[in-house]
N, C-alpha and C positions, 0 to 999 in steps of 0.2 A: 972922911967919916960922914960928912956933912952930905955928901955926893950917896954913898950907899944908904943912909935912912929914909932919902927921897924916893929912889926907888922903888919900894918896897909900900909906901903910899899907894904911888902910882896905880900899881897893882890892885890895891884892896880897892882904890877907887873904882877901876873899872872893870872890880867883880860886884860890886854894888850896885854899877850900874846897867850889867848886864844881868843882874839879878831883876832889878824892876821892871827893866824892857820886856824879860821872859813873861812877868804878870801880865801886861798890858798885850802881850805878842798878838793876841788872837785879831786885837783890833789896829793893830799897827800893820799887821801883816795883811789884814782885808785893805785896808785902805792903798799900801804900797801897791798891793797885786790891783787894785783898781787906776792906778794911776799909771802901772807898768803897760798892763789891757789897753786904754786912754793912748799912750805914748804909742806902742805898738801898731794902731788902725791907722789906715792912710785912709784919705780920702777918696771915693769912687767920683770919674771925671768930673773934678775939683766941686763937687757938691759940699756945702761945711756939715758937717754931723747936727744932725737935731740933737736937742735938747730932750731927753724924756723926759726929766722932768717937770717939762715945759705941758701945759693942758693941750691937747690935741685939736680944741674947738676951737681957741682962743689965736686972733688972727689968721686964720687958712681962709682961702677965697668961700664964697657957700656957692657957686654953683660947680666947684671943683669935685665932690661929692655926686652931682647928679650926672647921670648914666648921656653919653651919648645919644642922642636918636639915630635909628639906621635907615638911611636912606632906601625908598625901595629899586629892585631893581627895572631898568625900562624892560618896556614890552620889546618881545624881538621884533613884532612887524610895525615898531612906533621909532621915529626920527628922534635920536639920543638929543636934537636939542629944543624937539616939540614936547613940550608941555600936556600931559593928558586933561581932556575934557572932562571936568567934573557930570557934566551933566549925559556923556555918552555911557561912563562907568557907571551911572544911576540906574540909567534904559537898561542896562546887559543886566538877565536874571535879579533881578530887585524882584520885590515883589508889585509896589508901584506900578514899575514899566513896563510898556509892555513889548514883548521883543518882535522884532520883524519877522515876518509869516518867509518863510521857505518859497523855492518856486514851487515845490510839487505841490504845499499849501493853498498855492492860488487858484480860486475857481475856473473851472473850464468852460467854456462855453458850449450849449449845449449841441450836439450834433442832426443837423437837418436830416428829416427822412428823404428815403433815396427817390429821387424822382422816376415815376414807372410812365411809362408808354401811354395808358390808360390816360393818367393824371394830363399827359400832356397834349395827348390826341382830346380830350376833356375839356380843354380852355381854348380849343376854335371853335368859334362858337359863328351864327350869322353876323353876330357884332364885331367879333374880333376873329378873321378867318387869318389861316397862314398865308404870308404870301408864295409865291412862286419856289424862292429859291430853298425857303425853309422846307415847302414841303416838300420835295424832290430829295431833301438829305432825311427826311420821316419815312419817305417810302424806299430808301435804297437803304437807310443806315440804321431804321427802328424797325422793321419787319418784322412783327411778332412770328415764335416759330411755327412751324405749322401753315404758314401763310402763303398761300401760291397763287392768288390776286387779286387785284384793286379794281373795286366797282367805281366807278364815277357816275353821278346824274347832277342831272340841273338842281332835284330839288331833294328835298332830306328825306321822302319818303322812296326814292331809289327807284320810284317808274323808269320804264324804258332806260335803264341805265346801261352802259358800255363796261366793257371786261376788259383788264388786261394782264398779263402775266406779269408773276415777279421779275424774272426771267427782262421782258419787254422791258420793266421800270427800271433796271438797274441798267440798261441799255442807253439811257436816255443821257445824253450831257445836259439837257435845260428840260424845265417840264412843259411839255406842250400845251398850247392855248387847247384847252379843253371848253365843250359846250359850245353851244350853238345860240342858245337863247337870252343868257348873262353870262358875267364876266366871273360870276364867283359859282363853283363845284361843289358838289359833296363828294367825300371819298369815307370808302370804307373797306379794310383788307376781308378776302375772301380766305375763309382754314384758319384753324392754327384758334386761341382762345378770344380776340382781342377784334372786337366785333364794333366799337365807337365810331362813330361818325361825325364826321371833322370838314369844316368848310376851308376852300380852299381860294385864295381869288389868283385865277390860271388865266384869266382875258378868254373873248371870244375864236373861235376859228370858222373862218368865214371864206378860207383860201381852197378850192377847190385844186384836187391832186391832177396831176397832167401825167400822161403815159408816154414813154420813152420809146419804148420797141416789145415788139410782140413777137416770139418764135412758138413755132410747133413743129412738133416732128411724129412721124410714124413709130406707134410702138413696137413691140412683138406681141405675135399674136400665140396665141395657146389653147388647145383640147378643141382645135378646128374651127375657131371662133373668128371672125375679122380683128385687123389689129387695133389696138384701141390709138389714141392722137397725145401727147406732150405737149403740155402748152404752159408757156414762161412768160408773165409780163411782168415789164421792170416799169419804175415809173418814178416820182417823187411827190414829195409833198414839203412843202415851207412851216405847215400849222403843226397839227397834232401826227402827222404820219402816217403812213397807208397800213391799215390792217387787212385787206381782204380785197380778193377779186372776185366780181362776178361774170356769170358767164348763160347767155341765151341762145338759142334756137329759134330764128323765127321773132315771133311775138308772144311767146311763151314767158311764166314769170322767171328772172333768173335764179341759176343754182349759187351759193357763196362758197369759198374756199378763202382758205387763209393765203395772205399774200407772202410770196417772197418763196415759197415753195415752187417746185415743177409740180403740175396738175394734168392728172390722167382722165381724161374724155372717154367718151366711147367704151366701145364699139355700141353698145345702149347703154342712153342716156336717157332717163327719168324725168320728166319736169316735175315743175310744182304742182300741177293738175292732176296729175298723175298719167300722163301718157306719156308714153316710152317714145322715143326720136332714134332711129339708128343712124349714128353718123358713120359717114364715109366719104370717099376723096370726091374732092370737088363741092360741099356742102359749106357751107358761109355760116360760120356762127360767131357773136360780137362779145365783148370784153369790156371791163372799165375797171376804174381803180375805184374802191373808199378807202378813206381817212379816219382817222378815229373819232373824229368828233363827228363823223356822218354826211359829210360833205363828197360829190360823186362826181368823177371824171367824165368828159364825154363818151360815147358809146365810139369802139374801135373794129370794124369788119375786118376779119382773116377769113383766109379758105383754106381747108383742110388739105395736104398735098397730097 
C-alpha cells in the first residue's frame, strides 16, 4: 500500500513541475538554444571565438585599423633596386622645371651664303694675289659660262694684254710664268657674265722658245694658179709656251699665224706694207717661234722646194 500511494505523488510532482517550466519556457528555451548554438561552433584554424560582448575598442592594436600604404609600382625603364630621384621626378613636367629642349628644339646654325666666282675672283687683289697653283684650278675649274678666254697683262688696266683660249687653259698641267716685266698678272676671262679682274703671282718668263724642225711642202694648186707652199714648225718652250709662228719675206714685217697648225703660204703672199711677194720654188723665206709671254726664237731660213 505504502509502495502505491508514492506513486501517484511522484506523478503530481512532476506535473507541477512541468507545469512551471512551461511558464518560464520562452526564456529557458532562449538560453538552452543559445548554449546548444555555443556548443555547436567549432573554431576556425583554432582562432578562440571573440567575445561580443567584449567593446570592440577596448584592447585591439590602433594601428590595426589603419589601411595599408600601397607601394607604387617601378618604372619599367628604372632598376627594381634603384631608388627614384626625387629631384628628376620634380624636373619631368612640374611646373618649376623646366624640361629638356628636344634635338629638333635646338638652334641651328645659320647657313653661310654660297660662295660665287665673283666674290672669289673679288678677294685677289695687288695685296693678296692668287698664287700659281690656285689660279690654274679658277681658270680650268671656275670658268664662268659663256667664257672662251683669258686676257693676261702686266698691269690692271689690260694694255697690250695677251689672249688665250679656254680651250689652251684647261690644256695646261701647271700655269705658266706669265709676263715679262713682274712676277704678279692680271687676268680676266673674256664671254660669258663675269668680267673681274684678279691678280695672279705667275713668276716671270724670260726663257726664249727654240725650234725643233721646219717642213714645207708643195700644195695643190687650183683654177690655174701656182701651187701655194705647207709649212710646219715644231718647237718648244720651257716658260709660258709657243703660241704663234711668224713668217717673212725678205725684210718685210712678218705675217703671224697661230702655232701648232700646218700654215698655207703663197702662191701670193701680202706683207705688212702692203705688197704682194709671189712665192715660188727656190725663194728663201724665214720662220720663228713666240711664247706666250712674248718672248721670240731666232730667225730660221727655209727654201721653198
Amino acid at each position: 500500500m505504502k509502495g502505491t500511494q508514492r506513486t501517484p505523488w511522484l506523478v503530481a510532482a512532476a506535473l507541477v513541475a512541468l507545469i512551471v517550466g512551461s511558464v518560464a519556457a520562452p526564456r529557458t528555451f532562449g538560453l538552452g538554444a543559445g548554449f546548444v548554438a555555443a556548443a555547436d561552433e567549432e573554431p576556425i584554424d583554432g582562432d578562440p571565438i571573440a567575445d561580443e560582448s567584449s567593446d570592440p575598442d577596448e584592447g585591439s592594436d590602433p594601428d590595426a585599423s589603419a589601411p595599408a600604404e600601397e607601394e607604387p609600382e617601378p618604372d619599367p625603364g628604372q632598376d627594381p633596386g634603384e631608388e627614384p630621384d626625387p629631384a628628376a621626378s620634380d624636373s619631368e613636367g612640374g611646373d618649376g622645371g623646366e624640361a629638356d629642349a628636344s634635338p629638333s628644339e635646338e638652334p641651328t646654325a645659320p647657313t653661310p651664303p654660297e660662295l660665287t666666282l665673283g666674290d672669289l675672283l673679288a678677294a685677289a687683289t695687288a695685296s693678296s694675289p692668287f698664287d700659281a697653283d690656285l689660279a690654274l684650278q679658277v681658270l680650268q675649274d671656275y670658268a664662268p659660262p659663256g667664257a672662251r678666254a683669258i686676257e693676261v697683262a702686266d698691269r690692271q688696266t689690260f694694255r697690250t694684254a695677251r689672249t688665250y683660249t679656254i680651250r689652251e687653259v684647261r690644256g695646261w698641267s701647271r700655269l705658266p710664268q706669265l709676263g715679262t716685266s713682274s712676277a704678279m698678272v692680271w687676268m680676266r676671262f673674256v664671254g660669258g657674265s663675269e668680267r673681274t679682274p684678279f691678280a695672279v703671282v705667275a713668276g716671270r718668263d724670260r726663257t726664249d722658245p727654240r725650234i725643233s724642225s721646219v717642213r714645207v711642202r708643195e700644195g695643190r694648186a687650183s683654177r690655174g694658179n701656182p701651187p701655194p707652199f705647207l709649212l710646219t714648225v715644231a718647237g718648244s718652250d720651257t716658260g709660258t709656251g709657243t703660241v704663234a709662228v711668224e713668217v717673212r719675206v725678205g725684210y718685210e714685217k712678218p705675217l703671224r699665224f697661230t702655232a701648232g697648225d700646218e700654215i698655207e703660204i703663197g702662191p701670193f703672199m701680202k706683207s705688212t706694207g702692203g705688197k704682194v711677194v709671189l712665192l715660188m720654188r727656190g725663194v728663201t723665206v724665214e720662220v720663228r717661234l713666240i711664247d706666250a709671254a712674248g718672248n721670240e726664237s731666232s730667225w730660221r731660213r727655209v727654201r721653198l722646194p
